[in-house]
C-alpha positions as CSV (number, residue, x, y, z in Angstrom):
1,X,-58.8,-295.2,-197.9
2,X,-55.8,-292.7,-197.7
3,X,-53.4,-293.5,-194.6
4,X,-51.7,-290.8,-192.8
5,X,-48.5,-290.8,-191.8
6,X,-46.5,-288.8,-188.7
7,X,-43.5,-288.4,-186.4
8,X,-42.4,-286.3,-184.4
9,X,-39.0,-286.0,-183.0
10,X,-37.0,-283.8,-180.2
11,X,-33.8,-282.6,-180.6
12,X,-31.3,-281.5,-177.5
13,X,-28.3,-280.1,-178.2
14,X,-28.1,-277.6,-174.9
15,X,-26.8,-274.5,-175.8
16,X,-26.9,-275.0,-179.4
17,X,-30.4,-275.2,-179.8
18,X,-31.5,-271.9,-180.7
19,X,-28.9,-271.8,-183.4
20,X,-29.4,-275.3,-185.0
21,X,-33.6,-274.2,-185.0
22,X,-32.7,-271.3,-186.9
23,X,-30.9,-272.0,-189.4
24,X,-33.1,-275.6,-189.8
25,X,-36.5,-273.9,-189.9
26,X,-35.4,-270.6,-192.0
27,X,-35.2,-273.8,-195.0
28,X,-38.6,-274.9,-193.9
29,X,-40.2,-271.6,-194.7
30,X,-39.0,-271.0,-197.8
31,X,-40.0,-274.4,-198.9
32,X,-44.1,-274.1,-199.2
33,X,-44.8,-276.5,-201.9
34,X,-43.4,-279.5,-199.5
35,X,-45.5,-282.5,-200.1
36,X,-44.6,-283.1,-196.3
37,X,-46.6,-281.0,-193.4
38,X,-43.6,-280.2,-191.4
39,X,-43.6,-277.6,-188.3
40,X,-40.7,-277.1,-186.2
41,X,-40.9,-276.0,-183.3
42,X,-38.5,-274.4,-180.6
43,X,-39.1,-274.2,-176.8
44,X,-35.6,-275.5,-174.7
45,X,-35.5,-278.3,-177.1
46,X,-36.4,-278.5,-181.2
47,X,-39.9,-280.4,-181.8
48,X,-39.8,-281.6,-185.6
49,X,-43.6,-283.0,-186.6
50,X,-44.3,-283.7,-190.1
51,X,-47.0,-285.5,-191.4
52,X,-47.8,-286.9,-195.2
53,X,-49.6,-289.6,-197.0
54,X,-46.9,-291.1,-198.4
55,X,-44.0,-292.7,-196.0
56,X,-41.5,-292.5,-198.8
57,X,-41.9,-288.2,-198.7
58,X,-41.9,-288.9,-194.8
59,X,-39.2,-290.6,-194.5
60,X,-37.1,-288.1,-197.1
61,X,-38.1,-285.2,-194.9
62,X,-37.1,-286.6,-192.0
63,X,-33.9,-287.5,-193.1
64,X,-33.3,-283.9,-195.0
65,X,-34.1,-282.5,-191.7
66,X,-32.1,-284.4,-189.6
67,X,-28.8,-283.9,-191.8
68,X,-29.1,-279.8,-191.7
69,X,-29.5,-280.4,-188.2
70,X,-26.7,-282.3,-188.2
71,X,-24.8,-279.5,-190.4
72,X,-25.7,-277.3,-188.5
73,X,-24.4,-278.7,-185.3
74,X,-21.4,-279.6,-186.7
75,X,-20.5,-275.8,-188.3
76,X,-21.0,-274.7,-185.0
77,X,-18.9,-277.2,-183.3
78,X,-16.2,-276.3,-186.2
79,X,-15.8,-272.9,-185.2
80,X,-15.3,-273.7,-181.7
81,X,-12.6,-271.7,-179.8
């Protein structure tokens, strides 16, 4: 029997948004031979699903995706005038 595992997570940063899902999902598709389904997905918010069958490449995705959104916010934030 081979379990499945998922997650999905939002992300809000207001205004930042569309800038944080750019840069984050540009790595994502230059990454096809992840061992982690992952889609991200922008509408007002960032929607981050991934799905594996093996919770240690689950939980290393999530936590590679959730520092470059991190990064990310935090460049912009940087540059603030």
């Amino acid at each position: 029997m081979t379990l499945n595992f998922s997650a999905k997570i939002t992300v809000d940063a207001k205004e930042k948004s569309t800038a944080i899902y750019d840069s984050v999902n540009t790595d994502n598709e230059f990454y096809p031979e992840n061992p982690v389904k992952t889609k991200i997905e922008f509408n007002d918010k960032i929607l981050i699903s991934v799905e594996t069958d093996q919770l240690a490449h689950l939980r290393a995705n999530l936590n590679s995706t959730l520092r470059l959104i991190q990064a990310s916010y935090d460049s912009i934030e940087s540059v603030k005038i």
